[in-house]
C-alpha positions as a printed NumPy array, in Angstrom:
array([[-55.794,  48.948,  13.359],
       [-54.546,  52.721,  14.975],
       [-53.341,  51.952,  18.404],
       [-55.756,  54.965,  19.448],
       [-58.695,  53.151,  17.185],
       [-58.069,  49.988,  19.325],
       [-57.984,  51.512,  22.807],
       [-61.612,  52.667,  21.735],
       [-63.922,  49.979,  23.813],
       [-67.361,  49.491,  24.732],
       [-69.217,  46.535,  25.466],
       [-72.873,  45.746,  26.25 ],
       [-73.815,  43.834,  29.577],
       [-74.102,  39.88 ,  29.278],
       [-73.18 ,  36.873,  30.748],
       [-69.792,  35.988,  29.305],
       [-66.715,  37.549,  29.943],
       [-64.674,  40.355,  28.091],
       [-61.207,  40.801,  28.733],
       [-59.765,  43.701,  27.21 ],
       [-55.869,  44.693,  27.167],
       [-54.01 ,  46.953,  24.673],
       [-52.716,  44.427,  22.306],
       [-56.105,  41.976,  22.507],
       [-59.623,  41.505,  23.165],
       [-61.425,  38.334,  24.168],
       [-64.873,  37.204,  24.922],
       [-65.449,  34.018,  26.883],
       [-68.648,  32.132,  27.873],
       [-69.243,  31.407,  31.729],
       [-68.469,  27.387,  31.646],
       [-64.292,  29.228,  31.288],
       [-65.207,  31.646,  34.017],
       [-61.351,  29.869,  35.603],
       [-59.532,  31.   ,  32.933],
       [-60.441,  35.266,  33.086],
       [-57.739,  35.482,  35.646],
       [-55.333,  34.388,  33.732],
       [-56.168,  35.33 ,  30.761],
       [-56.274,  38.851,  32.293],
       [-52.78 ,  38.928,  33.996],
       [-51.856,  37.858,  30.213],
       [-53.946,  40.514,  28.672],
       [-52.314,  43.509,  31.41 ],
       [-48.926,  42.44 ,  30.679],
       [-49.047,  43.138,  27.438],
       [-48.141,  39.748,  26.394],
       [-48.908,  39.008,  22.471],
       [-51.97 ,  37.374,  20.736],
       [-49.962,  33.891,  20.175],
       [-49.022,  33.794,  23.992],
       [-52.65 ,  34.797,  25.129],
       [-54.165,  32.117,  23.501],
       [-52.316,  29.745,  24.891],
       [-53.247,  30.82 ,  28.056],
       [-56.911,  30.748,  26.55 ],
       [-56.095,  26.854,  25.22 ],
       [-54.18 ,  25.997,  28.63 ],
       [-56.934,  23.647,  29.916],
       [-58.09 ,  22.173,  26.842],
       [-59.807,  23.304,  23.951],
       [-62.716,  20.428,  24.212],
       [-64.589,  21.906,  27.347],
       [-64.214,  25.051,  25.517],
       [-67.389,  25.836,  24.105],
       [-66.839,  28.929,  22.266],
       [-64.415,  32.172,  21.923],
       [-63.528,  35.235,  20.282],
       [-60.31 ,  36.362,  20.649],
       [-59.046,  39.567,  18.571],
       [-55.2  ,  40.657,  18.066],
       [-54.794,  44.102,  17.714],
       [-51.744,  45.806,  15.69 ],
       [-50.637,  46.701,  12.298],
       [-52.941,  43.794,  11.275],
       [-56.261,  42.195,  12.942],
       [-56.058,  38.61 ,  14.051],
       [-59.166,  36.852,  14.796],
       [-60.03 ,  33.944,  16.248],
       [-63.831,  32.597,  16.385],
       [-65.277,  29.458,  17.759],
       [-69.167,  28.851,  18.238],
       [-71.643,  30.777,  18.894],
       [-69.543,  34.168,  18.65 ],
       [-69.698,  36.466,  15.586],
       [-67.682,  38.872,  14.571],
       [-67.547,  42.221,  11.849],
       [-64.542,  44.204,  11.118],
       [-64.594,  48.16 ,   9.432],
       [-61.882,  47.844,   6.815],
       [-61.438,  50.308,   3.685],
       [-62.401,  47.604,   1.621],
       [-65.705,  46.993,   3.176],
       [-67.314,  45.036,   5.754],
       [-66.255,  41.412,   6.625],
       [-67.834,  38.969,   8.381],
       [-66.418,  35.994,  10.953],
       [-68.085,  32.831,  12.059],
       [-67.336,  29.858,  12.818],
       [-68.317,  26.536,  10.848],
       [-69.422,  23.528,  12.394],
       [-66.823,  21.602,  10.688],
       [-64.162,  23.304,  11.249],
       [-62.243,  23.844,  14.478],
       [-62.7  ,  27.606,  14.49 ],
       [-62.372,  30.631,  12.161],
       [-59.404,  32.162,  11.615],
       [-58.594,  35.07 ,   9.752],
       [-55.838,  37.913,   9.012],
       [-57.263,  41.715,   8.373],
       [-55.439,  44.621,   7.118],
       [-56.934,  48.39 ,   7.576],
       [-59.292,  47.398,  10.02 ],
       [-60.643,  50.657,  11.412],
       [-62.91 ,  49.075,  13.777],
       [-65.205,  46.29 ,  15.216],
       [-67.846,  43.874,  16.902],
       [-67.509,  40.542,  18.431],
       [-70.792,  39.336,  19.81 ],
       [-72.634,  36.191,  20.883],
       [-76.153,  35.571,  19.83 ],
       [-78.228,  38.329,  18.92 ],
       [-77.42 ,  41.267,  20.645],
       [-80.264,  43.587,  20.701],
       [-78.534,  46.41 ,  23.41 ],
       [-75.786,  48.85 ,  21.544],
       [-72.283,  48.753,  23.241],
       [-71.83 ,  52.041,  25.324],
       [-70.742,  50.972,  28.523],
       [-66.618,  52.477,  28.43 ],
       [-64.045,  49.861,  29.111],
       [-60.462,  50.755,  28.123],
       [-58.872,  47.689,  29.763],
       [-59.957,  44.869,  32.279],
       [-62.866,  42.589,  32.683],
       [-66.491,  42.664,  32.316],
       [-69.373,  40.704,  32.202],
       [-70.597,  41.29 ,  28.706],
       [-72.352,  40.145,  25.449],
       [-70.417,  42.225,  22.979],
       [-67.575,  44.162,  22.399],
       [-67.421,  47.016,  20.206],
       [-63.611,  48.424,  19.648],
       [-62.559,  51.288,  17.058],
       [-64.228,  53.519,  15.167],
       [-68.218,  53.407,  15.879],
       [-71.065,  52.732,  12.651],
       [-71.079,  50.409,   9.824],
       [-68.731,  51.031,   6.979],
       [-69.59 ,  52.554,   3.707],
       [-70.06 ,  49.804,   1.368],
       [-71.335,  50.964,  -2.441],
       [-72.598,  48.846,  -4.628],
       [-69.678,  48.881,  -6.705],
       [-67.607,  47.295,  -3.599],
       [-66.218,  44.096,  -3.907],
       [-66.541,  42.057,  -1.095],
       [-63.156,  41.605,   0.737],
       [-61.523,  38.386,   0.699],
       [-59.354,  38.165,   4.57 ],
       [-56.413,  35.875,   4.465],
       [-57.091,  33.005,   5.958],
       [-55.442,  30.127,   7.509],
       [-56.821,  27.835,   5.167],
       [-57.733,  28.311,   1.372],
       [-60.897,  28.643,   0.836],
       [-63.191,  32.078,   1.194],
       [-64.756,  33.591,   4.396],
       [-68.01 ,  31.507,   5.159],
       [-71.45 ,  33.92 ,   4.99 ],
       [-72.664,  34.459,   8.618],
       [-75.297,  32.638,   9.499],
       [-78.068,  33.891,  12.322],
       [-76.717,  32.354,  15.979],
       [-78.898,  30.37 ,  18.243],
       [-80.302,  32.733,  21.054],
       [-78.287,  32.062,  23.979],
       [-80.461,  30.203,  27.312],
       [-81.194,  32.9  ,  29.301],
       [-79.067,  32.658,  32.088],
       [-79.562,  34.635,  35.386],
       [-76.268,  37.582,  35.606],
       [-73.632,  36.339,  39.119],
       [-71.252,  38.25 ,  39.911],
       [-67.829,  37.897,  39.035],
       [-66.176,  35.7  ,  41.992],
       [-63.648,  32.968,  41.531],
       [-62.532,  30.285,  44.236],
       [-64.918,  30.987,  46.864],
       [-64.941,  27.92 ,  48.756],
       [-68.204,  25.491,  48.23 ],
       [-70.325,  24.94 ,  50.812],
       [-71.577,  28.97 ,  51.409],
       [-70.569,  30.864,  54.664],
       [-67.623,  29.677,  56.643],
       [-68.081,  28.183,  60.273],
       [-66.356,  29.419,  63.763],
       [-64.218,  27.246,  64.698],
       [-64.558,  27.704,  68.377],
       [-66.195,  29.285,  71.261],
       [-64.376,  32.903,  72.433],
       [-65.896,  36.01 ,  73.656],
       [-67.212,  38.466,  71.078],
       [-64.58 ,  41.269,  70.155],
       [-65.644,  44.574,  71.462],
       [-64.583,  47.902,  71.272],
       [-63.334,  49.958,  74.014],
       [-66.203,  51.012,  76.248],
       [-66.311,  54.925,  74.421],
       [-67.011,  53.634,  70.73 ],
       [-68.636,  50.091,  70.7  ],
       [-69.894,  48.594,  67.846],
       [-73.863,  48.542,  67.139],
       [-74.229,  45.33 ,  68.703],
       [-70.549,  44.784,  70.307],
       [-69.017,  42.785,  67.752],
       [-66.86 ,  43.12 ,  64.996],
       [-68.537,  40.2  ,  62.828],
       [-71.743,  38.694,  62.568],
       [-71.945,  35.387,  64.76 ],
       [-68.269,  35.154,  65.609],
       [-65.157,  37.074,  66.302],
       [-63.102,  37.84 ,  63.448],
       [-60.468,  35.788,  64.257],
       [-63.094,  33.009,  65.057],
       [-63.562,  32.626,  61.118],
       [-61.969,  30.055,  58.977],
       [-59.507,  32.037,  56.712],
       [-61.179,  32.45 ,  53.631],
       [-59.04 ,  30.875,  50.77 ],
       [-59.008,  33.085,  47.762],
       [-58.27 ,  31.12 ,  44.167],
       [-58.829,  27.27 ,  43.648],
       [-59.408,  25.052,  46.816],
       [-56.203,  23.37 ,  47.823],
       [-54.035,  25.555,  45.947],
       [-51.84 ,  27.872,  48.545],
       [-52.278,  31.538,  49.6  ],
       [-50.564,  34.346,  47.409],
       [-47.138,  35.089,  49.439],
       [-47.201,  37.247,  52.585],
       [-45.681,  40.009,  50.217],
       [-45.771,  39.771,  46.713],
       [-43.193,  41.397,  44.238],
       [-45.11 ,  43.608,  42.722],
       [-48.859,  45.129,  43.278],
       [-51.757,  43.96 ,  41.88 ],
       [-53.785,  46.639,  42.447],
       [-53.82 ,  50.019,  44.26 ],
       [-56.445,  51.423,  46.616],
       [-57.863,  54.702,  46.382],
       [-59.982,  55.9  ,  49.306],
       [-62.133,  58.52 ,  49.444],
       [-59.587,  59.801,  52.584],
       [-57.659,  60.553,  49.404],
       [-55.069,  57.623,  50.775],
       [-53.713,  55.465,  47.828],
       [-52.601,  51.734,  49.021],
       [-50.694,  49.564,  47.377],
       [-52.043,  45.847,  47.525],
       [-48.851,  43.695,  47.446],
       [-49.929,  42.106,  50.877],
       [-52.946,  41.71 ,  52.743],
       [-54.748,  44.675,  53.779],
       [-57.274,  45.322,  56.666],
       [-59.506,  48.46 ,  56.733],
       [-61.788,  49.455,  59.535],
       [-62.982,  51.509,  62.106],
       [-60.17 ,  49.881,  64.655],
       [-57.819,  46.971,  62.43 ],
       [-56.293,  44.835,  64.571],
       [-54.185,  41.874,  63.261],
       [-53.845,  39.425,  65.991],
       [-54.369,  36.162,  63.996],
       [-51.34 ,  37.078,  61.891],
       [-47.75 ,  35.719,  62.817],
       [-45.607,  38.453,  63.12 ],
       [-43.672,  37.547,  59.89 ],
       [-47.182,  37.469,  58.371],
       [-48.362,  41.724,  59.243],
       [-51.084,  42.848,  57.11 ],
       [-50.992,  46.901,  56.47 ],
       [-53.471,  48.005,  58.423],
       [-56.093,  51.049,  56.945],
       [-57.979,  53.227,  59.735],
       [-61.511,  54.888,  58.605],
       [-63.275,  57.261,  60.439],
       [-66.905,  56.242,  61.45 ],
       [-68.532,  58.891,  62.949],
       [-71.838,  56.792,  62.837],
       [-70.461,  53.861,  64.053],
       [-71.39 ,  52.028,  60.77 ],
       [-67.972,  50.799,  59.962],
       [-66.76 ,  48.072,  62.175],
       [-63.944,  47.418,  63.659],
       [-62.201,  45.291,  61.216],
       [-64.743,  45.808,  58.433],
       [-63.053,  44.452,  55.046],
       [-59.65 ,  42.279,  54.53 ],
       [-58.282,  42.973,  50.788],
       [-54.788,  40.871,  49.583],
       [-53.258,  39.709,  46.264],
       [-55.245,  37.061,  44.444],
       [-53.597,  33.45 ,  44.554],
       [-54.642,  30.113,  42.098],
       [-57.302,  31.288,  39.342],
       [-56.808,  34.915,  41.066],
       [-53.395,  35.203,  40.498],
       [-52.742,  39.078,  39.154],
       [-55.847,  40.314,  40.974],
       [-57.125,  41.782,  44.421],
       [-59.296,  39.573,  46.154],
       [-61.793,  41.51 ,  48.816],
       [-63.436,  39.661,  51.529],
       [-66.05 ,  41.066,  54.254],
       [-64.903,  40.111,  57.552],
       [-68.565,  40.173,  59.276],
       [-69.035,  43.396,  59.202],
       [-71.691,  44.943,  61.047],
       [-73.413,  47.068,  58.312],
       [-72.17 ,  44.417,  55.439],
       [-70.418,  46.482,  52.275],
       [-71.625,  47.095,  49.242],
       [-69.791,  46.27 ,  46.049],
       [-70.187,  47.612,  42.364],
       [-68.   ,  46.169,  39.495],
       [-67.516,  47.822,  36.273],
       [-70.956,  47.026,  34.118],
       [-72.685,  45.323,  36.776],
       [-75.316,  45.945,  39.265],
       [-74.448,  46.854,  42.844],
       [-73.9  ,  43.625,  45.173],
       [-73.668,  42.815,  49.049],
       [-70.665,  40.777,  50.12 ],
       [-71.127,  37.665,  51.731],
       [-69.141,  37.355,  54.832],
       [-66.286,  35.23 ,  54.797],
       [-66.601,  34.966,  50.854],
       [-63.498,  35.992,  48.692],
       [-64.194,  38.051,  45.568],
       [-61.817,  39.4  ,  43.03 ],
       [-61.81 ,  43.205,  42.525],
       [-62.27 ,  44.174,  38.719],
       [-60.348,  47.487,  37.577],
       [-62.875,  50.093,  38.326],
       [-64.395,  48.419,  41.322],
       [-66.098,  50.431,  44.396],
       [-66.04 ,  48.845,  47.611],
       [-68.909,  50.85 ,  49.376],
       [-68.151,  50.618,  53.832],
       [-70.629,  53.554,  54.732],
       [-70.341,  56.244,  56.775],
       [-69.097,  57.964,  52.789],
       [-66.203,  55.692,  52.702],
       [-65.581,  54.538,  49.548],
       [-62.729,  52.214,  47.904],
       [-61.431,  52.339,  44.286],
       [-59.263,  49.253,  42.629],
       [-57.422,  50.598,  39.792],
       [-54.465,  49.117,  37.872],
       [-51.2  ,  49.212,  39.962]])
């Protein structure tokens, strides 16, 4: 496949994941929802098809209950496991992937591919949300050139090379998946739902000319009454107090771009006092002329554990709450205290018109 006919992407909304980088595209069900991140730092790195599925295989391929994974280059790789199809555009015709229950997945070699669909179940919306590269919540991918190939009835149907001898197996209808309701795309929020003060202190106020709507900074407790929310896997450690390169940059509607290779704070008033001084966050002022930004409104830093790579946002008790919209994905209100990683494309929504952009660093 062209490299411009594989940056062409668009998926339709679902529950599994699609992670899409130059070089591959994969589709994942939601029982591997703690292997996107990786797979995604992978994917943005540009590393190969062998190495990402590796990554993909990392914890086991047992507990792995289907896949799709698609190299993209001179020639098409595909991998297919379960209830995933797949149909690549190649001068040749139109070929078909599934996987057979016997085997332990399909695998095939394409040449001329000019296009594609991987899929699980029947997919009855077309694929015309844009996604160039990152992650989504989606039941099929559609990359390359768009329609269904010209096929006469002279055609001969087009034998892929395959990793084992004998011919491509004929598609058969999948199952249609449970339904399953949509969640948004979190990973390593701790269990047990909103953390718990750890103490007794006065509310943090505002001096006496701009106080918040009802004196605080967070809902319940002080900010630096929370318990430090602990972004990635539980009992794995925090990303470093600077990391060597971003994983993310900020774009605000201020027009300020921020680089997030530490933690960041952005409200109204930052302040950083439960930080050691080895430990400063870069702190982001917002005006607020309605007072519906607090005073230390949202805390963003690098991802650590399952969201290594990524920028993890969490909503320090904000008065007004913020509002969140990930690529492909209906709009969501942050939980205070809960981490969430930021996909490419992500608005963080404060009020007052300020607005936050995660793009690619």
């Amino acid at each position: 496949m062209t490299e411009d006919a594989a940056r062409k992407r668009t998926f339709a909304a679902g529950d599994w994941y699609a992670v899409v980088g130059d070089q591959v595209t994969a589709l994942i069900p939601t029982d591997a929802r703690s292997r996107v991140a990786g797979l995604w730092d992978l994917a943005d790195r540009g590393a190969t098809f062998e190495e990402v599925l590796d990554g993909l295989l990392a914890d086991g391929l047992s507990n792995l209950s289907g896949f799709a994974l698609v190299g993209h280059g001179d020639r098409t790789r595909v991998l297919v496991r379960g209830a995933v199809t797949a149909t690549f555009r190649t001068p040749r015709g139109e070929v078909a992937v599934a996987h057979e229950p016997d085997a332990l997945w399909a695998d095939h070699t394409l040449d001329g591919v000019t296009g594609g669909r991987i899929a699980v179940g029947a997919v009855s919306d077309q694929p015309d949300l844009a996604l160039a590269t990152g992650v989504a919540r989606a039941s099929a991918v559609q990359f390359g050139e768009a329609g269904a190939a010209d096929v006469t009835e002279e055609s001969s149907p087009y034998e892929a090379e395959q990793s084992e001898p004998t011919p491509p197996p004929e598609p058969e209808p999948a199952p249609e998946p449970e339904s399953q309701p949509s969640e948004p795309l979190t990973f390593g929020a701790p269990d047990g739902g909103d953390p718990t003060p750890t103490g007794e202190q006065p509310a943090v106020t505002d001096d006496a000319a701009h106080p918040d709507h009802d004196g605080q900074t967070t809902v319940g407790a002080p900010v630096d009454d929370f318990v430090r929310p602990q972004a990635g896997i539980p009992g794995q450690e925090l990303a470093p107090a600077v990391v060597a390169h971003p994983v993310a940059k900020l774009i605000f509607s201020t027009g300020e771009v921020v680089d997030v290779d530490r933690v960041i704070l952005v409200g109204r008033a930052p302040e950083a006092r439960r930080f050691a001084s080895s430990d400063q966050p870069h702190l982001v002022t917002v005006s607020s002329p309605n007072h519906e930004i607090s005073s230390t409104h949202l805390e963003i830093r690098p991802g650590a554990g399952a969201d290594h790579g990524m920028a993890v946002v969490t909503d320090m008790g904000s008065t007004n709450g913020t509002v969140l919209v990930q690529p492909g994905l209906p709009p969501e209100d942050l939980q205070a205290g809960i981490a969430i990683s930021l996909i490419p494309g992500a608005i963080l929504d404060l009020g007052d018109g300020v607005t936050i952009q995660t793009i690619n660093a």
